[in-house]
Each structure stands twice: as C-alpha cells, then as structure tokens.
LOVOTOR-311904 format. One line per 5 residues: number of its first residue (from 1); their letters; for each residue x, y, z of N, C-alpha, C. Coordinates in pm, 1 decimal. Layout:
<sites>
NUM) A) X:Y:Z:X:Y:Z:X:Y:Z; ...
</sites>
This chain:
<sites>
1) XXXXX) 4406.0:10527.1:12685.9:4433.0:10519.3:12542.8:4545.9:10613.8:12501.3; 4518.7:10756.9:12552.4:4647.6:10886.1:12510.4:4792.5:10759.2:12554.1; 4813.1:10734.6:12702.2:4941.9:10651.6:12742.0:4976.2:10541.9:12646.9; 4875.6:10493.3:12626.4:4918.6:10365.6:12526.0:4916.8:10347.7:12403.2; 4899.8:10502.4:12348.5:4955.0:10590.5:12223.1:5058.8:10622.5:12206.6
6) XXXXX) 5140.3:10665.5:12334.2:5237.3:10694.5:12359.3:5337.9:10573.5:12412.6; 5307.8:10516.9:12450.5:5360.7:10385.7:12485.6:5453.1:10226.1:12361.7; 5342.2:10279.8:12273.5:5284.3:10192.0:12164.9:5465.6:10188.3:12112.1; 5521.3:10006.2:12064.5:5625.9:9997.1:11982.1:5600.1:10035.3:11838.5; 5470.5:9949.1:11791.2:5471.4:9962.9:11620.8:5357.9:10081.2:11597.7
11) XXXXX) 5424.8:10114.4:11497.3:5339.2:10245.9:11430.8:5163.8:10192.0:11395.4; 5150.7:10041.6:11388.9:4995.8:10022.7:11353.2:4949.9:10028.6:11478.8; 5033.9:9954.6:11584.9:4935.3:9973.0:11707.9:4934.9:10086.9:11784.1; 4997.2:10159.6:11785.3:4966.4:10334.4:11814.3:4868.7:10427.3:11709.0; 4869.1:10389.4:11615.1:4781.1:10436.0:11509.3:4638.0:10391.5:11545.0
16) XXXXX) 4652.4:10285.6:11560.9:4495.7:10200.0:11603.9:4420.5:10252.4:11769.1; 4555.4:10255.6:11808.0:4484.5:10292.5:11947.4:4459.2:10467.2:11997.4; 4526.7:10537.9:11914.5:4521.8:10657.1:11868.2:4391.5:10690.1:11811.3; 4333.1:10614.3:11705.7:4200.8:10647.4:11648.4:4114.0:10603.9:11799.8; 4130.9:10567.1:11858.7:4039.6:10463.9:11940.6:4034.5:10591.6:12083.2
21) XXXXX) 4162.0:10662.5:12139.7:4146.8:10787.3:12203.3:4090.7:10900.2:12111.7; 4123.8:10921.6:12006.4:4059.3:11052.5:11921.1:3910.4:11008.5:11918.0; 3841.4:10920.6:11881.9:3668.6:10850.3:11876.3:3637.6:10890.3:12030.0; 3701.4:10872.9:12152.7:3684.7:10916.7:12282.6:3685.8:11040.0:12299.0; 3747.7:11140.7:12295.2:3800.2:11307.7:12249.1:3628.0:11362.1:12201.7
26) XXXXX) 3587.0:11286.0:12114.0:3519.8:11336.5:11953.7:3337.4:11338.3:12027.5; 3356.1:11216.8:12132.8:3220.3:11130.9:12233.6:3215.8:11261.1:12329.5; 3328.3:11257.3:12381.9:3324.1:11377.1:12507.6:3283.0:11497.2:12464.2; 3342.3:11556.6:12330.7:3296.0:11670.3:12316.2:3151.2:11719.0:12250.6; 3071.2:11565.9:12205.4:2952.4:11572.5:12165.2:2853.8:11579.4:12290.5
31) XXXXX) 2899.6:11535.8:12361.3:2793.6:11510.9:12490.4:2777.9:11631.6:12613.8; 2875.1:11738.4:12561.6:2870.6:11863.6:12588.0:2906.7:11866.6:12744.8; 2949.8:11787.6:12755.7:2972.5:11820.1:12928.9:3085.1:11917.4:12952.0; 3095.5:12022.6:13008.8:3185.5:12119.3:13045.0:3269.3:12057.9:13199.2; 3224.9:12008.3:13256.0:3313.3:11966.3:13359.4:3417.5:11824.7:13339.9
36) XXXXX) 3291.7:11799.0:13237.0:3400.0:11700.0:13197.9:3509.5:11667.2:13079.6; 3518.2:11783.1:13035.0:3590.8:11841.7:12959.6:3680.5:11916.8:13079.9; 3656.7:11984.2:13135.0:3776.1:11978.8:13249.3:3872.6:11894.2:13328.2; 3738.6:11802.9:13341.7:3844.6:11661.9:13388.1:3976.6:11598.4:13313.7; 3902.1:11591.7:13195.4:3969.3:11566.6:13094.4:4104.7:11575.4:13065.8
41) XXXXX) 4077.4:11768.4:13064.5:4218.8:11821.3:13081.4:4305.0:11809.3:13149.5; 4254.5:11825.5:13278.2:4347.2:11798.1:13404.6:4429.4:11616.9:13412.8; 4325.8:11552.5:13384.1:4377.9:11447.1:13333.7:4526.3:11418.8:13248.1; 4494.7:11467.0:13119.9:4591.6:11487.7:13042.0:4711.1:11519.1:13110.2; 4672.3:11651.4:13153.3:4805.5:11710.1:13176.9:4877.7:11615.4:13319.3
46) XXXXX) 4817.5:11541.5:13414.4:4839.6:11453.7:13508.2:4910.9:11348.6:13408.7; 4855.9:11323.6:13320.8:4914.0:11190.2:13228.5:5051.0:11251.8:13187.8; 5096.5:11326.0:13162.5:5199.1:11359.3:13094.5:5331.0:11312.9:13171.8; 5346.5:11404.9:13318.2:5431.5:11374.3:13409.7:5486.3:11222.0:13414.5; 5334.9:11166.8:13478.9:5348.7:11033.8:13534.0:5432.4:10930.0:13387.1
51) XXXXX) 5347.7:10966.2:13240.9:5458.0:10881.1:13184.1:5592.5:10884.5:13161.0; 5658.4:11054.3:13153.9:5795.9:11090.6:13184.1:5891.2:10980.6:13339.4; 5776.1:10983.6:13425.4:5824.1:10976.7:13522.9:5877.9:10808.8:13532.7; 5773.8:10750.2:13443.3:5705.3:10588.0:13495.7:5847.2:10521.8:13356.6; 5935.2:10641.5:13272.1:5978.2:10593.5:13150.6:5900.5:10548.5:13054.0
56) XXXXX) 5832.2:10571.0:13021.9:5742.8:10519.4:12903.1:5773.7:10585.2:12753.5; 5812.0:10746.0:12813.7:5847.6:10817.1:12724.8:5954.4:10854.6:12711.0; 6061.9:10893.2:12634.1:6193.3:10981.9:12655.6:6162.6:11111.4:12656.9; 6279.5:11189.5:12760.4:6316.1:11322.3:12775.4:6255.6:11372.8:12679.4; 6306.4:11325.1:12536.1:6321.7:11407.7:12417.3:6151.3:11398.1:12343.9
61) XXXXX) 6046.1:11330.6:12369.6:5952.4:11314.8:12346.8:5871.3:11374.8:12444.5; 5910.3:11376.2:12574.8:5830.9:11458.7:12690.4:5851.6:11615.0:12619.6; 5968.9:11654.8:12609.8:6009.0:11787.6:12537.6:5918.4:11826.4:12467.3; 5904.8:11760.3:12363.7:5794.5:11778.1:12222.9:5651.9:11788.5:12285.5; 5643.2:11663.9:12345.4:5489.2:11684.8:12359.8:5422.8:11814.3:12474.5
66) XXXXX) 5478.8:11836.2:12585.7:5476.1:12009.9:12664.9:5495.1:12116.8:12480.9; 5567.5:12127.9:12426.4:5612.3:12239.3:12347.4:5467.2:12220.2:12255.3; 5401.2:12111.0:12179.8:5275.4:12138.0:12142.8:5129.4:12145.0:12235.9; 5173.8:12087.9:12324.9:5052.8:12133.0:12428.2:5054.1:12190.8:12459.5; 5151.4:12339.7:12472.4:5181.9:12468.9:12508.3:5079.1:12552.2:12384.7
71) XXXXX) 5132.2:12537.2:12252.0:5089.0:12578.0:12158.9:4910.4:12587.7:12128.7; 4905.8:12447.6:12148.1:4721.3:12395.7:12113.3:4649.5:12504.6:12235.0; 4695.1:12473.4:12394.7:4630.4:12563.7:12430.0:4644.9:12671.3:12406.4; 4717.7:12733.6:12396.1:4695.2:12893.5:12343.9:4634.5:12903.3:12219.7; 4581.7:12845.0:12147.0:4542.9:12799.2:11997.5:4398.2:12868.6:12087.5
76) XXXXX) 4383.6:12743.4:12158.7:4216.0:12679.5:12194.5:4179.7:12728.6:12306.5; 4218.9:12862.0:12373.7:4199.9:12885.9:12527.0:4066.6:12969.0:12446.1; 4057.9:13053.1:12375.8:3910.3:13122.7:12350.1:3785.8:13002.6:12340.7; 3838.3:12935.9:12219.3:3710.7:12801.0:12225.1:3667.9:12759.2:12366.4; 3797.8:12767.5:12466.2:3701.2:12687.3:12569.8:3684.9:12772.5:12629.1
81) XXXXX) 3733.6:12859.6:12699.0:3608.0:12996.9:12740.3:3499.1:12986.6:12678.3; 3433.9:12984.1:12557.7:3320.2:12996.4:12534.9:3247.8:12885.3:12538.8; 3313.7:12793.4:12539.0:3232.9:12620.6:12554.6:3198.3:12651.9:12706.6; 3278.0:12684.1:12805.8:3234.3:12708.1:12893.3:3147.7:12800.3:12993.2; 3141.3:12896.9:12906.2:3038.1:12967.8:12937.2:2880.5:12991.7:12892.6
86) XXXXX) 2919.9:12854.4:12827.7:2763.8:12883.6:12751.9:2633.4:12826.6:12879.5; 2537.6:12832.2:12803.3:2421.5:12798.1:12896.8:2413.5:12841.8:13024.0; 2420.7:12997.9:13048.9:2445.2:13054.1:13211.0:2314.8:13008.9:13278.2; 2203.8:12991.3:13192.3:2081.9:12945.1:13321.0:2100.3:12830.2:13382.5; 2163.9:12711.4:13307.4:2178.1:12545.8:13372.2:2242.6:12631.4:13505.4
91) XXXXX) 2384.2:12703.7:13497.7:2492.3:12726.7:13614.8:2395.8:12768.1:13709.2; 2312.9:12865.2:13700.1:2226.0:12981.8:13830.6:2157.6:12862.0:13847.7; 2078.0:12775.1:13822.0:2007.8:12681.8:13847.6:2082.6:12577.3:13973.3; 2173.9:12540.7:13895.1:2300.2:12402.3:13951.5:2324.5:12512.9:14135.2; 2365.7:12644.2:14100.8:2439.6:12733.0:14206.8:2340.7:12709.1:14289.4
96) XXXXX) 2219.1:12778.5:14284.3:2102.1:12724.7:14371.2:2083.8:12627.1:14455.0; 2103.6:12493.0:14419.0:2064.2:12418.8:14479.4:2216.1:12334.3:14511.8; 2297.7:12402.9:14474.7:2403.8:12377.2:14600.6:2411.7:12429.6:14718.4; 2384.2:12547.8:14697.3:2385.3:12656.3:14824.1:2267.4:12547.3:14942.9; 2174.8:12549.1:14844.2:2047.3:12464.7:14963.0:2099.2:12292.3:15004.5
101) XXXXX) 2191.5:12230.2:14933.2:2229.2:12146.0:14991.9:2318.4:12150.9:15085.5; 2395.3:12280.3:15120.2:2504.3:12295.2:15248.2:2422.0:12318.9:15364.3; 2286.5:12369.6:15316.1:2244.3:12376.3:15457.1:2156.4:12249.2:15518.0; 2139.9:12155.1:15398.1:2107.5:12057.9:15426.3:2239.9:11971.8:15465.8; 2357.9:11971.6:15428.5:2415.9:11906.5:15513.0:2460.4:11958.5:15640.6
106) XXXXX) 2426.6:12063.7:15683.7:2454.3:12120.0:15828.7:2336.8:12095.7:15938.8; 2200.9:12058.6:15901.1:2160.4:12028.7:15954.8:2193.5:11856.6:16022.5; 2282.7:11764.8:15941.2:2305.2:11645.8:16007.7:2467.0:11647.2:15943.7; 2487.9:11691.6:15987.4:2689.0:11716.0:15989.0:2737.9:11553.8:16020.4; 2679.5:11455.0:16076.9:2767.4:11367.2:16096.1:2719.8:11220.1:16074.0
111) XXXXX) 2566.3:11206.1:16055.8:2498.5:11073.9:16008.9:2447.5:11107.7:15910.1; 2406.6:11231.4:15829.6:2385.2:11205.7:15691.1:2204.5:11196.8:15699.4; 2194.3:11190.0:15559.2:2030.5:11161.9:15591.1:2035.3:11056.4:15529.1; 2130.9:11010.0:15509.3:2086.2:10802.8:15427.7:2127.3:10804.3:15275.9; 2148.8:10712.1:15228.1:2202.7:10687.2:15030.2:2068.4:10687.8:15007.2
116) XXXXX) 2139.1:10787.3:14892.6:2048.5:10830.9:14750.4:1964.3:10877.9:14808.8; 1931.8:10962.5:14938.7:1850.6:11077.3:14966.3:1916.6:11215.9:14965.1; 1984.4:11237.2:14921.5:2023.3:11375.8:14874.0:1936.0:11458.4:14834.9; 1876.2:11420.1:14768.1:1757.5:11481.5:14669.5:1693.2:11508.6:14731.3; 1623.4:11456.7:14771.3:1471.4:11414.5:14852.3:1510.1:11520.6:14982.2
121) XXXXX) 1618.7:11527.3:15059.0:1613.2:11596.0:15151.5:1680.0:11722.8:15099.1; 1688.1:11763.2:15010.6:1699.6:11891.0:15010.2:1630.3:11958.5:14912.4; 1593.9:12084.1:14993.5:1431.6:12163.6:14970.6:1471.5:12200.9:14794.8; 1386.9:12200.1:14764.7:1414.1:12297.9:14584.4:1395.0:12225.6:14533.1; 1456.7:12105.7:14541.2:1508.9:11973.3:14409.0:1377.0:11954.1:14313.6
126) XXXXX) 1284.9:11928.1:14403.4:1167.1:11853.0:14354.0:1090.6:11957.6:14272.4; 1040.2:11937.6:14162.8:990.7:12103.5:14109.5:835.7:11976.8:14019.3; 749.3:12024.0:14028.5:630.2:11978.6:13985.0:578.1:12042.8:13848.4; 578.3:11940.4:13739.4:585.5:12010.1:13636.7:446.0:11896.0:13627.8; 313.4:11954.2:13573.2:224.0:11886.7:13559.4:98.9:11862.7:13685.2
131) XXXXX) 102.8:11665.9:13629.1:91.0:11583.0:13769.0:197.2:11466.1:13785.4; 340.0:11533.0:13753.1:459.3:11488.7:13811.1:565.1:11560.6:13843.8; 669.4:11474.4:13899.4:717.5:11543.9:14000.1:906.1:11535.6:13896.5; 965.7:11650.8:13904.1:1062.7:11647.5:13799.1:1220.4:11688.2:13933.4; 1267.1:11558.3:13915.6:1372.9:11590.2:13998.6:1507.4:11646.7:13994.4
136) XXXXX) 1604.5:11763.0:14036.2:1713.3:11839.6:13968.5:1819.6:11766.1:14107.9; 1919.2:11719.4:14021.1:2001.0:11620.3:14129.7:2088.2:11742.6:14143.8; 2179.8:11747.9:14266.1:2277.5:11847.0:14294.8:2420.6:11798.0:14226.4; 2456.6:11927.5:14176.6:2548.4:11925.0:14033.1:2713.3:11919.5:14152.7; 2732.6:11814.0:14238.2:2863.9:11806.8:14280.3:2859.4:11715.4:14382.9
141) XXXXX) 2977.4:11615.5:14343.8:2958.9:11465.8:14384.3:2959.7:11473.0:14512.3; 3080.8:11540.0:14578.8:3131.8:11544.0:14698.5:3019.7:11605.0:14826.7; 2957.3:11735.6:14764.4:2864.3:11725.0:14852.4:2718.3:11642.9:14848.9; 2759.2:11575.6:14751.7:2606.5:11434.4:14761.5:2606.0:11353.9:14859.7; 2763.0:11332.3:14896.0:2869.6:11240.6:15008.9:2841.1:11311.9:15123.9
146) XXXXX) 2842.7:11420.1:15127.3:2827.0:11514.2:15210.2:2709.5:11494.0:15317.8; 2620.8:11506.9:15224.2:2485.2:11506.2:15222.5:2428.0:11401.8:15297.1; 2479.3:11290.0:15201.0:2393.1:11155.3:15280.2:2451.8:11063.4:15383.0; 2627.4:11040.5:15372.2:2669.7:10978.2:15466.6:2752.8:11106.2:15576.2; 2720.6:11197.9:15535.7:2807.4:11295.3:15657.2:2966.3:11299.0:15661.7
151) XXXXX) 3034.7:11388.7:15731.9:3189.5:11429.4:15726.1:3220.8:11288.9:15713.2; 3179.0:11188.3:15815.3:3322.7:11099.4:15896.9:3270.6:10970.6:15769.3; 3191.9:10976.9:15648.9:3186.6:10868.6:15551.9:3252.0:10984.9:15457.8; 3248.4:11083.9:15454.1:3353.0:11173.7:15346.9:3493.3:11116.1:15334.2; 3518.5:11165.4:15476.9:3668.9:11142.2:15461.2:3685.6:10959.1:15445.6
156) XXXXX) 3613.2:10924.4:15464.0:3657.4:10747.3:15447.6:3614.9:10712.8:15278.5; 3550.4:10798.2:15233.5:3546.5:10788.7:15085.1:3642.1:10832.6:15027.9; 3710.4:10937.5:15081.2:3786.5:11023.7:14966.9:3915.2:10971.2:15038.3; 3942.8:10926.0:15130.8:4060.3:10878.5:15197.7:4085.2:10726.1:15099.6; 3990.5:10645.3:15083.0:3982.8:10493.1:15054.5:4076.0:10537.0:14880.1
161) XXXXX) 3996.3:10612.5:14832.8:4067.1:10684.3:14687.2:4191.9:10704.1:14682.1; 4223.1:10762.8:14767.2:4358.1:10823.2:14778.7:4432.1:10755.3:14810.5; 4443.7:10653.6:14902.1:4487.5:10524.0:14908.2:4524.5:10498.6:14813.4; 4444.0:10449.7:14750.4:4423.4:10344.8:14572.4:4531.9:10454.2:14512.0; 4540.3:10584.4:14481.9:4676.6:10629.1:14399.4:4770.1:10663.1:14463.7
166) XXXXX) 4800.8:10595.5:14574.9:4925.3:10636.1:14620.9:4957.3:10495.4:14582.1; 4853.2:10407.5:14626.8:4952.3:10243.1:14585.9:4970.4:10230.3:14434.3; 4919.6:10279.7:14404.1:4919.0:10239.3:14220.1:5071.2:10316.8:14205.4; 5074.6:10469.2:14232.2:5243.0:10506.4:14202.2:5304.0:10438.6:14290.0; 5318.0:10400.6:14396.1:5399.9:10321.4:14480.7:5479.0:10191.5:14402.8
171) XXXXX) 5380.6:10100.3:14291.9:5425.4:10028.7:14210.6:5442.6:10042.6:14058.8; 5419.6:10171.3:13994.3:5425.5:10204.6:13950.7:5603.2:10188.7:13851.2; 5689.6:10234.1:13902.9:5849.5:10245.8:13888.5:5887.3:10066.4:13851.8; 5840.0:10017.6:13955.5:5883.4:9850.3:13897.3:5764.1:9726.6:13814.9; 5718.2:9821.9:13799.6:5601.7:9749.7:13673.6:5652.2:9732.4:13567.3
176) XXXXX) 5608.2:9603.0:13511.3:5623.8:9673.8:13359.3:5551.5:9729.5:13283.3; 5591.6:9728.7:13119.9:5579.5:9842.8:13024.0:5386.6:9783.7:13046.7; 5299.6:9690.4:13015.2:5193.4:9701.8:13019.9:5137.7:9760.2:13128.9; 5190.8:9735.5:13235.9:5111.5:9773.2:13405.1:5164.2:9882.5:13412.8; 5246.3:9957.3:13368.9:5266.9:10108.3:13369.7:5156.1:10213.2:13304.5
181) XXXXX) 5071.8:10112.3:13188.6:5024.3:10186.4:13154.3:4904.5:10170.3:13196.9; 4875.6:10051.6:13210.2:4706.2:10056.7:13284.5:4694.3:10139.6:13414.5; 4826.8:10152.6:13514.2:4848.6:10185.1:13652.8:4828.6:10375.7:13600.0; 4936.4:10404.8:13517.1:4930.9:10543.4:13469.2:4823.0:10603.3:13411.3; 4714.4:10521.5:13342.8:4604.0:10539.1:13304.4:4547.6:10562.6:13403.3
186) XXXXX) 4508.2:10474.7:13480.6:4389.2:10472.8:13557.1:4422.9:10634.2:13695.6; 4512.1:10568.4:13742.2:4582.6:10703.9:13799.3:4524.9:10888.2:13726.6; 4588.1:10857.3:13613.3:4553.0:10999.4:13584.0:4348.0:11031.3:13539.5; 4270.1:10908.3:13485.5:4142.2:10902.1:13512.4:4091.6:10945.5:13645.1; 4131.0:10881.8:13746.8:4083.0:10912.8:13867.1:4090.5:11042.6:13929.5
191) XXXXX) 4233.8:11099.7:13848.7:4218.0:11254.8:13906.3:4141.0:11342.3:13791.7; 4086.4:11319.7:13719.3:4014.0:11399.9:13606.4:3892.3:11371.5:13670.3; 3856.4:11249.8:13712.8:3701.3:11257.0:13805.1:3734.5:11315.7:13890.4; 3846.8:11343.9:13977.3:3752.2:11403.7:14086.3:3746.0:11544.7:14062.1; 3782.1:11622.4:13980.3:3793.1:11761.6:13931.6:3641.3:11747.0:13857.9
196) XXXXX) 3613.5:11664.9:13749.0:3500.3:11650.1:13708.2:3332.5:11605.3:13809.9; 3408.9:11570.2:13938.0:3266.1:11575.0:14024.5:3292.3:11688.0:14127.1; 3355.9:11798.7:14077.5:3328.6:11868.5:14157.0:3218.9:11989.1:14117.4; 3170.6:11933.1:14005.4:3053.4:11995.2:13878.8:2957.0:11890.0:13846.6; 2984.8:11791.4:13924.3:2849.6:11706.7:13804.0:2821.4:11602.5:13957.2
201) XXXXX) 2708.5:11523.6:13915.5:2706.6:11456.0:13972.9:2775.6:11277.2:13936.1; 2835.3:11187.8:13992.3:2827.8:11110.3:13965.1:2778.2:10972.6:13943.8; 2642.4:10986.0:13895.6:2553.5:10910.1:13888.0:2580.8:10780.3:13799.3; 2453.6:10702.3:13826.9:2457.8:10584.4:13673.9:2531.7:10508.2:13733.4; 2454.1:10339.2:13755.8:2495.1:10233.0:13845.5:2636.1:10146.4:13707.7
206) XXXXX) 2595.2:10211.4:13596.6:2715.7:10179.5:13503.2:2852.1:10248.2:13533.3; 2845.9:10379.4:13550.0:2935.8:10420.0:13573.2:3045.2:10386.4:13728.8; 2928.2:10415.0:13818.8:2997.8:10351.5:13972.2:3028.1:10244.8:13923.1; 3006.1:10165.3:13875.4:3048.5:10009.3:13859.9:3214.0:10042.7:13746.3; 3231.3:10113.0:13682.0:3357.7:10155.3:13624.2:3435.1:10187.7:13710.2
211) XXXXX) 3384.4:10266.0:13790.2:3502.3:10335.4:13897.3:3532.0:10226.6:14004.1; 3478.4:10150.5:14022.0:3526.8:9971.9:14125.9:3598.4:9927.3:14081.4; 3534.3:9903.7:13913.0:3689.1:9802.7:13863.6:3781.7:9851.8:13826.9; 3793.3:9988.3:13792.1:3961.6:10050.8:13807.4:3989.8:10030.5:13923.0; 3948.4:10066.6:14028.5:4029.4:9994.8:14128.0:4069.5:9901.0:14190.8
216) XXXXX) 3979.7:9809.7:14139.3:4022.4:9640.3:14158.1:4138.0:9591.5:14047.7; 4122.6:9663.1:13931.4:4223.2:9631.8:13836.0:4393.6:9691.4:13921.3; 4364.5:9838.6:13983.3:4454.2:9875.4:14016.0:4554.2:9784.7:14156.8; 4440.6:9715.9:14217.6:4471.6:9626.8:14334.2:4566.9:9506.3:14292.2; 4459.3:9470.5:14183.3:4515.0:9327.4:14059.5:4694.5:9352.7:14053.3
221) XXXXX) 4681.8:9442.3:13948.2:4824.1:9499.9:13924.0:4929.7:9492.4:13994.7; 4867.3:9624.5:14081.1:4997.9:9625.1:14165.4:5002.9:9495.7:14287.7; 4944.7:9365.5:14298.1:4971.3:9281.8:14387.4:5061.5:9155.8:14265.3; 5019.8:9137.7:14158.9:5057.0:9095.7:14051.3:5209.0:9124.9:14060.8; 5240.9:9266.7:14072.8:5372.0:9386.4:14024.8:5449.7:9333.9:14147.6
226) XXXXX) 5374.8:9320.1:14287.6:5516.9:9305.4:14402.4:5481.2:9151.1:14421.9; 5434.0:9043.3:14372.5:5479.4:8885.0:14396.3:5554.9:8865.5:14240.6; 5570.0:8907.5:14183.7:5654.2:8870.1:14066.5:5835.3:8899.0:14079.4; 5934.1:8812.1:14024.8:6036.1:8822.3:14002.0:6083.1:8987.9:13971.7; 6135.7:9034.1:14027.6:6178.4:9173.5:13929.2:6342.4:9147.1:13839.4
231) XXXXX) 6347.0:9206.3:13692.5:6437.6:9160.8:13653.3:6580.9:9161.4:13686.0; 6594.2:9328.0:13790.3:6723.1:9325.4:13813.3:6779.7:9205.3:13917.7; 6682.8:9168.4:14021.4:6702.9:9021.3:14039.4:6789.7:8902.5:13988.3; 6729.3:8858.3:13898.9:6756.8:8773.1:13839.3:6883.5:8802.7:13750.6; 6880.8:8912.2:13743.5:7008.1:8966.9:13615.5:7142.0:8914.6:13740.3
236) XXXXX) 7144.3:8958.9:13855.5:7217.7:8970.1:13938.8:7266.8:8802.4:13985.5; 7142.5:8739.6:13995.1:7174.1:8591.0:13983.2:7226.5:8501.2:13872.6; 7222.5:8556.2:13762.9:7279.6:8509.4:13649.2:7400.3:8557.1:13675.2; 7468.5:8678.6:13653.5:7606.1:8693.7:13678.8:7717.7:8599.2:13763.8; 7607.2:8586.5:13940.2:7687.5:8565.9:13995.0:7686.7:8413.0:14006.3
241) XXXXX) 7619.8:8331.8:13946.3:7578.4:8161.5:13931.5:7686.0:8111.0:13825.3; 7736.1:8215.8:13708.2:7795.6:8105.6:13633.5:7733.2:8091.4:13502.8; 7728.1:8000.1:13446.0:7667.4:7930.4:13314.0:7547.6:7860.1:13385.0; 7550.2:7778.8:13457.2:7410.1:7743.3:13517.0:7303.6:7865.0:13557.0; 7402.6:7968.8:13627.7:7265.3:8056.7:13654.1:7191.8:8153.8:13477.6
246) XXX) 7292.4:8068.1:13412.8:7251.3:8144.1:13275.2:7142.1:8055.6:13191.6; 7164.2:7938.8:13233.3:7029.2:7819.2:13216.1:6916.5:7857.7:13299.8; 6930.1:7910.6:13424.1:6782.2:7933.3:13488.1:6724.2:8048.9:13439.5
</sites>
C-alpha cells in the first residue's frame, strides 16, 4: 500500500490508497506486537531503496522522503523504546523457552522431531493450569524450523525464500509500473517477516496461506514480466520498419 501511495498518478487514488496503508499502520499498532512493529520498519525502510531503484519515484522525491523519515524517527525513537520495552515478564518467559528449544534442537540436529511438534518436544512449553494443559509456543520462527525439520529442511526453507527475492528483483527493472509495485511490495513484506519471526512465531493456517500466495503472485509476475513484449523492442522495430512497422 506505502509503494502504491507512492506510485499512485491521481491525487484520489493515492489518497484512497493512503487511507487504506494508514487503517494498516493504526491495526498494527493496536495489536501491540513489538516485533512486528519491527518488521514493519525494516520493511519500510527496504521499501524505500527498491522504489528509487525500480523508478517509481524521482531522485527529488526519494530526497524528501529519507529527509522526513530522518526527522519522524528522531521525533519517535523514545516512543519506541518504550513500546518496546514494555511487558519484561512476556520477554523472560519467551527467553526461557528458547534457550530450552536449542537444546531440543541439538538433540536431533538433522531429522527434526516432525511438523508442529515443536512444542510438544520441548520440555517447559506445556504448563498445567487446572485440569488443562496451557501451551507457550516458542517466540521464533526459525528455530521452530529448527526444531522440527532440522538444519538440512532449514536451509531448504530459507534458501527456497531467498530464491523467490532474488527472482522478483531480477525482474523487477523491466516490469511495469503495476508489477513493480506488487514485485516491490511483496519483496520488501518478506523481509519485514523475516526480521519479525525472528520474535514471534509464525503461526495461523491463514497467515501461512498469505505467505504462498505472495509467492505464487511473485512467480505469476515475474513469468508474466519475461514472456511479454518489452517496449524498447518494439520501439526499435518501429523505427527501423518504416510506416508499416508504425501500423504494427
């Protein structure tokens, strides 16, 4: 939404889609997540480059927008120190039972103990409140990965990712103005998650199911982006055809 704020020709449809990132901004910061409010950021600031880079924006608008994002944070660096430091018992809690999941993944370093047993195999989680059983999931994605499919499904997870944004900038430059921005979007999303699961877990069969179709969208795109005509192409065939190549 920020890119295609920035992107936007007419002042209603940047206005519209502007309210539509600020309502997103307004969600995130109600739902109190501190890591993901990090993501966030990092995001942002990932978004910035890539639209300088991708042209979306001019020099002279990249200029402006660093010179107030310079400003806001120094505005807002106390607020988020303290957004972020609040609730120190959740952190000693979360710290805990990371520590006990490294040694649960050292005990099977290379097959894992199986999906969606993370939990279950590592000691602490389970805490009995009653006559039920109250489960504390481990607060960081990567070692959940860790955990259940072992190193050699790590690196084929986080490798398969990385893939996906190298091809997305790879087509990125000869896209056009729409696929620049879905490609630049999604791009800079993906690196705000993974900063954001390195604090949270990434749970919720809604959410995994978000993170597929950005990358199927991103597949879409950029296969869309290299079987299509590119214009300097054709510009080049018009010149050199004549008046007929000015009919095709």
């Amino acid at each position: 939404m920020l890119l295609g704020t920035l992107a936007a020709q007419s002042i209603r449809e940047r206005l519209f889609i502007g309210v539509v990132f600020l309502t997103g901004v307004a969600a995130l910061i109600l739902t109190f997540s501190r890591s993901g409010m990090v993501g966030f950021l990092v995001a942002t600031t990932i978004l910035l480059p890539i639209a300088r880079w991708s042209q979306l924006i001019s020099r002279r608008l990249f200029a402006w927008i660093i010179v107030v994002a310079v400003l806001a944070a120094a505005a807002s660096t106390p607020l988020l120190i303290n957004f972020l430091q609040s609730r120190p018992e959740a952190f000693s809690l979360r710290w805990t039972l990371v520590e006990r999941s490294v040694d649960t993944f050292l005990e099977r370093p290379f097959s894992g103990v199986g999906l969606n047993n993370s939990s279950a195999a590592t000691e602490g989680s389970r805490i009995k409140v009653g006559d039920k059983y109250q489960t504390n999931i481990v607060h960081n994605h990567y070692l959940i990965v860790l955990v259940e499919v072992g190193i050699i499904g790590f690196f084929l997870f986080c490798g398969f990712f990385s893939l996906v944004i190298v091809t997305a900038l790879r087509h990125l430059s000869t896209a056009t103005t729409e696929a620049k921005v879905i490609l630049g979007g999604i791009v800079a999303a993906l690196t705000g998650i993974a900063f954001h699961n390195l604090a949270d877990p990434f749970g919720g069969h809604s959410t995994q199911t978000m993170l597929w179709l950005y990358v199927g969208v991103i597949f879409a795109v950029c296969h869309q982006t290299s079987t299509s005509p590119r214009p300097e192409a054709v510009g080049c065939g018009t010149r050199n055809s004549g008046s007929s190549g000015a009919k095709l």
